[in-house]
Structures are given as structure tokens and as C-alpha cells.
N, CA, C and O atoms as a Tinker XYZ file with bonds, in Angstrom:
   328  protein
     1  N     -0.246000    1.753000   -9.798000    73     2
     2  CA    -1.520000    2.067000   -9.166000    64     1     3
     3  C     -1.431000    1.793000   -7.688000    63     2     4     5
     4  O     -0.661000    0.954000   -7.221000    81     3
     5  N     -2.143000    2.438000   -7.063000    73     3     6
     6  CA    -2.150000    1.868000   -5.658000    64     5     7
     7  C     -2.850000    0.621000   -5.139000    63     6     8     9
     8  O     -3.413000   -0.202000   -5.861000    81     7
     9  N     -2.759000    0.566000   -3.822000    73     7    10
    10  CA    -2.779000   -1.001000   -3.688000    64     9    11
    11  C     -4.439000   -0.283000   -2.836000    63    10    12    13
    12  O     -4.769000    0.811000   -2.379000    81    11
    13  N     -5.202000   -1.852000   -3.019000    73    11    14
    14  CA    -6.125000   -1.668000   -1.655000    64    13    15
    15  C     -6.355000   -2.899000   -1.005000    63    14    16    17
    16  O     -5.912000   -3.915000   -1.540000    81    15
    17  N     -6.927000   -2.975000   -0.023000    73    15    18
    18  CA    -7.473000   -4.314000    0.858000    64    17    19
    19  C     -8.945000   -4.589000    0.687000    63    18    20    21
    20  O     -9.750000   -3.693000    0.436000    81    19
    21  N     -9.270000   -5.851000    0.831000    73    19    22
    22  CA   -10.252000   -6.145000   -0.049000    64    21    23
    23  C    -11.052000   -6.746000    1.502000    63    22    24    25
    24  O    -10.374000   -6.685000    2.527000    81    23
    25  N    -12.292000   -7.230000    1.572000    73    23    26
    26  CA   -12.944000   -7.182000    2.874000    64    25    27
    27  C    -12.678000   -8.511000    3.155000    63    26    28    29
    28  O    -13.518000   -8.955000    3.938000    81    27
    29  N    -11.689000   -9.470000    2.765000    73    27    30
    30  CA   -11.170000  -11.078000    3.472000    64    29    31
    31  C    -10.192000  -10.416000    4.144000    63    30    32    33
    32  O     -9.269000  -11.192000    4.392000    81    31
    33  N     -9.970000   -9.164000    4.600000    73    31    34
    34  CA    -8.796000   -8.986000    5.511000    64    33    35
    35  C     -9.267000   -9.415000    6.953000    63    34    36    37
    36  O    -10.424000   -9.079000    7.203000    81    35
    37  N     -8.779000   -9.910000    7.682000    73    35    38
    38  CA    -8.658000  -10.635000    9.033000    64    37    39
    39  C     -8.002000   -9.990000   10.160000    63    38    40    41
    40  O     -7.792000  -10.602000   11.207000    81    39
    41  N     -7.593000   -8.488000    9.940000    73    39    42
    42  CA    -6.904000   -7.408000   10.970000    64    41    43
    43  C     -5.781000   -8.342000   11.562000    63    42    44    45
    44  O     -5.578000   -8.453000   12.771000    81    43
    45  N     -5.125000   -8.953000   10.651000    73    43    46
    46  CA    -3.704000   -9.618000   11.515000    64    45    47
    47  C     -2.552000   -9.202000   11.656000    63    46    48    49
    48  O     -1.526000   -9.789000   12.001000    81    47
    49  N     -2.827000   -7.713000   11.260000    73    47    50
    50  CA    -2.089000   -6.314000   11.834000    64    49    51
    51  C     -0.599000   -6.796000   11.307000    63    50    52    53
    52  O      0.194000   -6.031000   11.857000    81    51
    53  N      0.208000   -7.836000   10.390000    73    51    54
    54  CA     1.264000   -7.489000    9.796000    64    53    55
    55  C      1.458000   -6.852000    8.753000    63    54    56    57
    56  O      2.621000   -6.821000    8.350000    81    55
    57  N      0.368000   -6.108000    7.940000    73    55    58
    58  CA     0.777000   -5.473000    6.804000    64    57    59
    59  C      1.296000   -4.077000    7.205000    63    58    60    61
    60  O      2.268000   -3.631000    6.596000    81    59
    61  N      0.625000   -3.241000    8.341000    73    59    62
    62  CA     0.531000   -1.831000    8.505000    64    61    63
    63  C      2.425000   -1.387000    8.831000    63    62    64    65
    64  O      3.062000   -0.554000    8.186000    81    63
    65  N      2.962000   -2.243000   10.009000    73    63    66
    66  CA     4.205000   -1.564000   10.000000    64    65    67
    67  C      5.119000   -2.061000    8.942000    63    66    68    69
    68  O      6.322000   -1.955000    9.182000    81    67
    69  N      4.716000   -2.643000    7.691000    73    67    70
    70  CA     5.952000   -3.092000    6.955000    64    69    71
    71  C      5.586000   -2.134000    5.798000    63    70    72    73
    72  O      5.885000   -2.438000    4.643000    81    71
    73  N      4.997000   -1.077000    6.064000    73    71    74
    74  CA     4.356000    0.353000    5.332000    64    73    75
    75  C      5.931000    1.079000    4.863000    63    74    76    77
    76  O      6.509000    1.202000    5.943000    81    75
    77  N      6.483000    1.389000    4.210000    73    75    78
    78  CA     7.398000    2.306000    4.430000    64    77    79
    79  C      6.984000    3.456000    4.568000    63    78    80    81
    80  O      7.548000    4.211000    5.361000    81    79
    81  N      5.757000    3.914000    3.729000    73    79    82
    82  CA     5.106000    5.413000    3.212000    64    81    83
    83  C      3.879000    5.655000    4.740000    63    82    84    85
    84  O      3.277000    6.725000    4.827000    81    83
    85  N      3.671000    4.579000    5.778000    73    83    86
    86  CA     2.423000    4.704000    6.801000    64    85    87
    87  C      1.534000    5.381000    5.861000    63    86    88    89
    88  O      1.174000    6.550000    6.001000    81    87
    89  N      1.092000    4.403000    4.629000    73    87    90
    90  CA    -0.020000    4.761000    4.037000    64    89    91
    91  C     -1.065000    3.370000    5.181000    63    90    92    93
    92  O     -2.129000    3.615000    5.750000    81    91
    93  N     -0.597000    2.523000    5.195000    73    91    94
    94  CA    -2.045000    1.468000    5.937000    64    93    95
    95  C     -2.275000    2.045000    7.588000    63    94    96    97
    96  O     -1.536000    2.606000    8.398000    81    95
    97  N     -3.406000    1.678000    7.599000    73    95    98
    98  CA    -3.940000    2.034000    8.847000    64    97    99
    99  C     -5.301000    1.346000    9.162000    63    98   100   101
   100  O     -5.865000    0.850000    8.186000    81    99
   101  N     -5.905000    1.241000   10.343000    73    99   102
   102  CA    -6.954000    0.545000   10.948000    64   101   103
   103  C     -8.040000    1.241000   10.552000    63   102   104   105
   104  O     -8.064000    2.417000   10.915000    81   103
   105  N     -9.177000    0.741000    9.745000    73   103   106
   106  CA   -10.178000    1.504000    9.314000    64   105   107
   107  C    -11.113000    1.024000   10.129000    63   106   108   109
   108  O    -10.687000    0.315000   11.040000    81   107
   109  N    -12.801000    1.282000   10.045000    73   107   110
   110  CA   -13.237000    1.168000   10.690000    64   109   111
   111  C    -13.892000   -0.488000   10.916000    63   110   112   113
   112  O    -14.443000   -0.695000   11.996000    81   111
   113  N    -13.838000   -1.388000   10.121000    73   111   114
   114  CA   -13.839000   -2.720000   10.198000    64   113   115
   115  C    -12.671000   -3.523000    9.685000    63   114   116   117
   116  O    -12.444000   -4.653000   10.118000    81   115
   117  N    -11.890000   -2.911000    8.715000    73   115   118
   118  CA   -10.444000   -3.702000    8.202000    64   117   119
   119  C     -9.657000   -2.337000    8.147000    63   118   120   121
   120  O    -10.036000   -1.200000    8.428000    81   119
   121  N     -8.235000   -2.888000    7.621000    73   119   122
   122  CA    -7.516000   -2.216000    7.173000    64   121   123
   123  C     -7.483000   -1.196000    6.264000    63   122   124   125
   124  O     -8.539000   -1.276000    5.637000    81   123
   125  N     -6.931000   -0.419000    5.921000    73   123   126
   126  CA    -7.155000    0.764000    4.870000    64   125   127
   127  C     -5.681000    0.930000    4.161000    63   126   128   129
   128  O     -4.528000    0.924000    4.592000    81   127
   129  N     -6.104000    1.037000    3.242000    73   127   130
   130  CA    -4.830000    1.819000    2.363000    64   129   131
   131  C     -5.206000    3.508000    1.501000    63   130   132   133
   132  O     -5.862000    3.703000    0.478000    81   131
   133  N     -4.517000    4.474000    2.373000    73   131   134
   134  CA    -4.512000    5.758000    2.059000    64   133   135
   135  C     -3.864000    5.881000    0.548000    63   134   136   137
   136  O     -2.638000    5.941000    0.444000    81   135
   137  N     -4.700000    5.917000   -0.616000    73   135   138
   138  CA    -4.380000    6.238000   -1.967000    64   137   139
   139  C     -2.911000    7.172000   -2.323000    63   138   140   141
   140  O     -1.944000    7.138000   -3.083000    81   139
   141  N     -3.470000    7.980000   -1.246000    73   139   142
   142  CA    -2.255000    9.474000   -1.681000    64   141   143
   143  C     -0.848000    8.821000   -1.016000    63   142   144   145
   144  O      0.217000    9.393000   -1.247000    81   143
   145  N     -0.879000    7.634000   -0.204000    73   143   146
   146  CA     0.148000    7.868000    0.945000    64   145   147
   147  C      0.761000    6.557000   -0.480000    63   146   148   149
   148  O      1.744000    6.817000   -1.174000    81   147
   149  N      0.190000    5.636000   -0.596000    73   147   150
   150  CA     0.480000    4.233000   -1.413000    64   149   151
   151  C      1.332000    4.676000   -2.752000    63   150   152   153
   152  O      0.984000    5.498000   -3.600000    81   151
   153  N      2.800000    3.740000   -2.695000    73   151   154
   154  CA     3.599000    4.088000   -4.070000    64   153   155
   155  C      3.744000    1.952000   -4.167000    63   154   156   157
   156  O      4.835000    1.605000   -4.621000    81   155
   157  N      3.110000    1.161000   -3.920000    73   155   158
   158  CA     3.358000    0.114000   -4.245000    64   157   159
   159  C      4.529000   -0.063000   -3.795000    63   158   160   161
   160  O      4.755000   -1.199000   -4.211000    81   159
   161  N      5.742000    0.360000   -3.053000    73   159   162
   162  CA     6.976000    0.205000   -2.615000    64   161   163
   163  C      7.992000    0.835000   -3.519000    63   162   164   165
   164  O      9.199000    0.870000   -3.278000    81   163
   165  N      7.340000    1.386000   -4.698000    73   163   166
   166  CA     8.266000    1.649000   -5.538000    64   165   167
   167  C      8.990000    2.749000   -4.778000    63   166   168   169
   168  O      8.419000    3.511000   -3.999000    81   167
   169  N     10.609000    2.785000   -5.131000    73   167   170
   170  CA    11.648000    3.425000   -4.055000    64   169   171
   171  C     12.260000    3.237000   -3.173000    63   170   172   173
   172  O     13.340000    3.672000   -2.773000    81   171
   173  N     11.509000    2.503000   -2.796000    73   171   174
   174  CA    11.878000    1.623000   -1.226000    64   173   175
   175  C     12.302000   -0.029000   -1.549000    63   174   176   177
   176  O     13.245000   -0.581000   -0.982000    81   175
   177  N     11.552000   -0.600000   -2.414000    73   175   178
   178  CA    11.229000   -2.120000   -2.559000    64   177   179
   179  C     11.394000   -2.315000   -3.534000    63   178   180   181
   180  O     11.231000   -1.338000   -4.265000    81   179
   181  N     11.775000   -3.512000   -4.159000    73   179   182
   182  CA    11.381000   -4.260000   -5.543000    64   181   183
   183  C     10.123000   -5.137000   -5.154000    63   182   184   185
   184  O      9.642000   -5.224000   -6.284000    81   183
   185  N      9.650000   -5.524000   -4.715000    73   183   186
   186  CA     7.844000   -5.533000   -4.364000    64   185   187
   187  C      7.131000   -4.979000   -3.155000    63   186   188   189
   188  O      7.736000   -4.481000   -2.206000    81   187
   189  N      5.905000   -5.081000   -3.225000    73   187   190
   190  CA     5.317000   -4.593000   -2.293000    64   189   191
   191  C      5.099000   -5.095000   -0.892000    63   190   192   193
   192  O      4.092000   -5.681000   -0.494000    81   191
   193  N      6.031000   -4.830000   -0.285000    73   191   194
   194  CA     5.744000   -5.157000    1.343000    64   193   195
   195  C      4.695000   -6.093000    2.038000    63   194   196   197
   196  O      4.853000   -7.182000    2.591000    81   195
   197  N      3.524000   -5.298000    1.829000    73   195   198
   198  CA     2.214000   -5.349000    2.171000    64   197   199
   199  C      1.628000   -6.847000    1.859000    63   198   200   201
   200  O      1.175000   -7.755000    2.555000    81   199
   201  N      1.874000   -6.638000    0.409000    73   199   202
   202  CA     1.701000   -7.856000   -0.670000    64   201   203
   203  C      2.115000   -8.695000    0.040000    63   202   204   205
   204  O      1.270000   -9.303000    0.698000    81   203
   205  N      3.733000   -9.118000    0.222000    73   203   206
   206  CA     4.354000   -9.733000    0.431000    64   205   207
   207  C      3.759000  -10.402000    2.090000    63   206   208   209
   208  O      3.103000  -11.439000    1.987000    81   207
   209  N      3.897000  -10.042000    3.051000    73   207   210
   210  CA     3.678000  -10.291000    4.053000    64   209   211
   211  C      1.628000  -10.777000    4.648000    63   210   212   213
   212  O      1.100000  -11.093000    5.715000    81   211
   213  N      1.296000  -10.630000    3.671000    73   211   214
   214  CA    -0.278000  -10.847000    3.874000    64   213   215
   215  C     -0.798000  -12.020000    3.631000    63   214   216   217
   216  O     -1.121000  -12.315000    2.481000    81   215
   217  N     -1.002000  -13.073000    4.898000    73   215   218
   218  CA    -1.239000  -14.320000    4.645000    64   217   219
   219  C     -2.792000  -14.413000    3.855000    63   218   220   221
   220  O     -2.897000  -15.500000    3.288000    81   219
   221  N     -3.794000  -13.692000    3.716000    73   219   222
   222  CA    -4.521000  -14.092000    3.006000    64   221   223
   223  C     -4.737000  -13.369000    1.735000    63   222   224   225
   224  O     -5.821000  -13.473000    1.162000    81   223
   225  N     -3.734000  -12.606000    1.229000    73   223   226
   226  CA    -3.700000  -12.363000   -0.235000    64   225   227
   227  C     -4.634000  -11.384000   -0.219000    63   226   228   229
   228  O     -4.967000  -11.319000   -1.403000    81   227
   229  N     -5.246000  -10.607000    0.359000    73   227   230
   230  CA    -6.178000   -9.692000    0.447000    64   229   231
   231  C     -5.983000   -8.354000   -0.034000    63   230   232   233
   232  O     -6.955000   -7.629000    0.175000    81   231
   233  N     -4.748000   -7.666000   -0.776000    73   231   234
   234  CA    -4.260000   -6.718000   -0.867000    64   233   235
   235  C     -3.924000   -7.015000   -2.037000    63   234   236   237
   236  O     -3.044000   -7.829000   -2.316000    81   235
   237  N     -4.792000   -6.193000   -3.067000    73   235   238
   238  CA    -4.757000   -5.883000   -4.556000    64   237   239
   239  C     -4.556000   -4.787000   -4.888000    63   238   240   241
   240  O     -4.358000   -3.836000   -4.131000    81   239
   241  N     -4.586000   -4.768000   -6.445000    73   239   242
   242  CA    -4.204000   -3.450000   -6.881000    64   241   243
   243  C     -5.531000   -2.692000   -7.244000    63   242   244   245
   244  O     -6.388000   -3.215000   -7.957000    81   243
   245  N     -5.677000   -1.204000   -6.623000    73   243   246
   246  CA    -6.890000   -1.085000   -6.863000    64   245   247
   247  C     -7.003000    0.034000   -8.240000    63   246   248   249
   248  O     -6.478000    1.136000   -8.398000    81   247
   249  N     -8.064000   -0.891000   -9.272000    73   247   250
   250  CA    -8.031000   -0.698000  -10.049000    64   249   251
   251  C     -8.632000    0.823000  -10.699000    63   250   252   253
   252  O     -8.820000    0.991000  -11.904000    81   251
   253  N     -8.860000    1.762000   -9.753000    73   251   254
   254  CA    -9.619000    2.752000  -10.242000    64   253   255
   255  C     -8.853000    3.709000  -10.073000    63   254   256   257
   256  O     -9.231000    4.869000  -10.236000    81   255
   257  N     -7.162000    3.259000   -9.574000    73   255   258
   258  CA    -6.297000    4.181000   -9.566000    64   257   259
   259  C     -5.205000    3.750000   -9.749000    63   258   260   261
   260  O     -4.311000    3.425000   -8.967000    81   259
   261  N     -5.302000    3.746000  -11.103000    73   259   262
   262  CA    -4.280000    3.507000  -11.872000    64   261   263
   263  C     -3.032000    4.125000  -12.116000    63   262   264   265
   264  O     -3.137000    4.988000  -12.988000    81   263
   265  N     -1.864000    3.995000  -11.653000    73   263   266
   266  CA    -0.745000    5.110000  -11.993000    64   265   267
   267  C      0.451000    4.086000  -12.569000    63   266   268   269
   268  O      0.545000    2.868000  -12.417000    81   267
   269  N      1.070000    4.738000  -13.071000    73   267   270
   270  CA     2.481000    4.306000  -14.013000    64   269   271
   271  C      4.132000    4.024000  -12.980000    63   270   272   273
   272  O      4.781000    4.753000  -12.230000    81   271
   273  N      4.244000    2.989000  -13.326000    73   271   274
   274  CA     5.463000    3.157000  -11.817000    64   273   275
   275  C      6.805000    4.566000  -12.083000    63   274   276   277
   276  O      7.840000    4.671000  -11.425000    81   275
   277  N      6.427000    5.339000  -13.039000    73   275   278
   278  CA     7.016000    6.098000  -13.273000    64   277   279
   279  C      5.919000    7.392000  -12.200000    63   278   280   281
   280  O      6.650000    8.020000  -11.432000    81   279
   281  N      4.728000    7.713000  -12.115000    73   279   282
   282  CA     4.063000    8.483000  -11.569000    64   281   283
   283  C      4.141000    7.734000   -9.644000    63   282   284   285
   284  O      4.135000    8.333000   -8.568000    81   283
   285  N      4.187000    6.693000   -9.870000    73   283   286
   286  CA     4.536000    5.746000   -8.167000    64   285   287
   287  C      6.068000    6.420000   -7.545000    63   286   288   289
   288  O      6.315000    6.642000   -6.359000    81   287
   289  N      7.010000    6.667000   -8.768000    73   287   290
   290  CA     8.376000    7.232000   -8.353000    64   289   291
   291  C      8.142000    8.399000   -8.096000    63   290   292   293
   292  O      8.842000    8.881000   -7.206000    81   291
   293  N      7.077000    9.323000   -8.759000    73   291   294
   294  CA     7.013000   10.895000   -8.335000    64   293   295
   295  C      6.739000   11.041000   -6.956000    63   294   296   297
   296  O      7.258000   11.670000   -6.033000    81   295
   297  N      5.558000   10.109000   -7.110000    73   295   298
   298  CA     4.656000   10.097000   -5.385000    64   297   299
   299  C      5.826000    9.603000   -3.702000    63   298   300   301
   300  O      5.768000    9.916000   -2.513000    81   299
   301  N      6.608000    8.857000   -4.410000    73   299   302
   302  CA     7.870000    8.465000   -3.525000    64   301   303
   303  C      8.664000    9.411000   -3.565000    63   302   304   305
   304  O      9.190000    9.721000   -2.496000    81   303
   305  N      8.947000   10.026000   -4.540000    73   303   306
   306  CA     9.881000   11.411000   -4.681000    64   305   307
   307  C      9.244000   12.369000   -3.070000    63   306   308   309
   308  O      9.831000   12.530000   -2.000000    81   307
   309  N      7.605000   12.927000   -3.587000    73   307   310
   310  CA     7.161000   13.645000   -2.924000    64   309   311
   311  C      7.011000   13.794000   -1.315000    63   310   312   313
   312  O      7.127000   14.735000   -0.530000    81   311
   313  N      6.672000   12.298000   -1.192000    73   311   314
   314  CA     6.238000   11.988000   -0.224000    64   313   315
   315  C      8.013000   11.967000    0.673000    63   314   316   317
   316  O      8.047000   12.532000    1.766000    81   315
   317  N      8.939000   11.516000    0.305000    73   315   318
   318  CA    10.460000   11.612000    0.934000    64   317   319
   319  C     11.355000   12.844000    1.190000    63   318   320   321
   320  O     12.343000   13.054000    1.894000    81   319
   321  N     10.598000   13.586000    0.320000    73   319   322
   322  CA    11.643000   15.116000    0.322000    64   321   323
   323  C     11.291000   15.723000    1.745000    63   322   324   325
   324  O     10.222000   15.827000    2.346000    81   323
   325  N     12.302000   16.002000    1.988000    73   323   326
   326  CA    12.183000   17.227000    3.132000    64   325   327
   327  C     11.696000   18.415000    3.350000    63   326   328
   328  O     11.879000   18.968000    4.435000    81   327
């Protein structure tokens, strides 16, 4: 599933470049995570970047978009091809 940011984000601007997919970006009060752009790292990572680097844990999985890390590999497929 994709990831989202939850409103304890604090704009401490290390999650966005450790993006591989530049799904995060500056929304209009926090951070954003672009659904279509988000594969959880799958392809790139054995965890999620984002996750990883976010001192206040603010970056969950958002639950209303749910995908299979097998459908996360398509979206990494898609999103990488030339």
C-alpha cells in the first residue's frame, strides 16, 4: 500500500529527497505523498526510505490504499521503464 504523512509532520524536509520514485513533495501545510508516484521502496529498497529517515514517525501506511508488494513491483516496474 502506499505510504502517507500524517499531520505530526514538522516539514524537516529529510524525507522528500530520500524519495527514489519523487513521489513526496511540499503540500500546502506538510508534506505529501503522491499515491500514484509511492511503491513503499519496493525495487529500490528493502524498506522504506521515508520511513526510515523520519524522526517523528509520521509516515504510515495509508490504509485506504491498499496494494500487494507484488502490485508495489508493477508500479516500480512502470514508473522505471523508459
Amino acid at each position: 500500500m502506499a505510504l502517507t504523512i500524517t499531520d505530526e509532520c514538522i516539514n524537516c524536509d529529510v524525507c522528500e529527497p530520500e524519495c527514489p520514485n519523487n513521489a513526496i513533495s511540499q503540500g500546502d501545510e506538510i508534506y505529501v505523498i503522491d499515491p500514484a508516484r509511492c511503491t513503499e521502496c519496493v525495487g529500490h529498497y528493502d524498506e522504506s526510505q521515508c520511513v526510515t529517515v523520519c524522526p517523528v514517525d509520521c509516515i504510515v501506511p495509508d490504509l485506504n490504499r491498499k496494494e500487494s508488494k507484488e502490485q508495489l513491483h508493477e508500479k516500480f516496474l512502470k514508473l522505471t521503464s523508459a
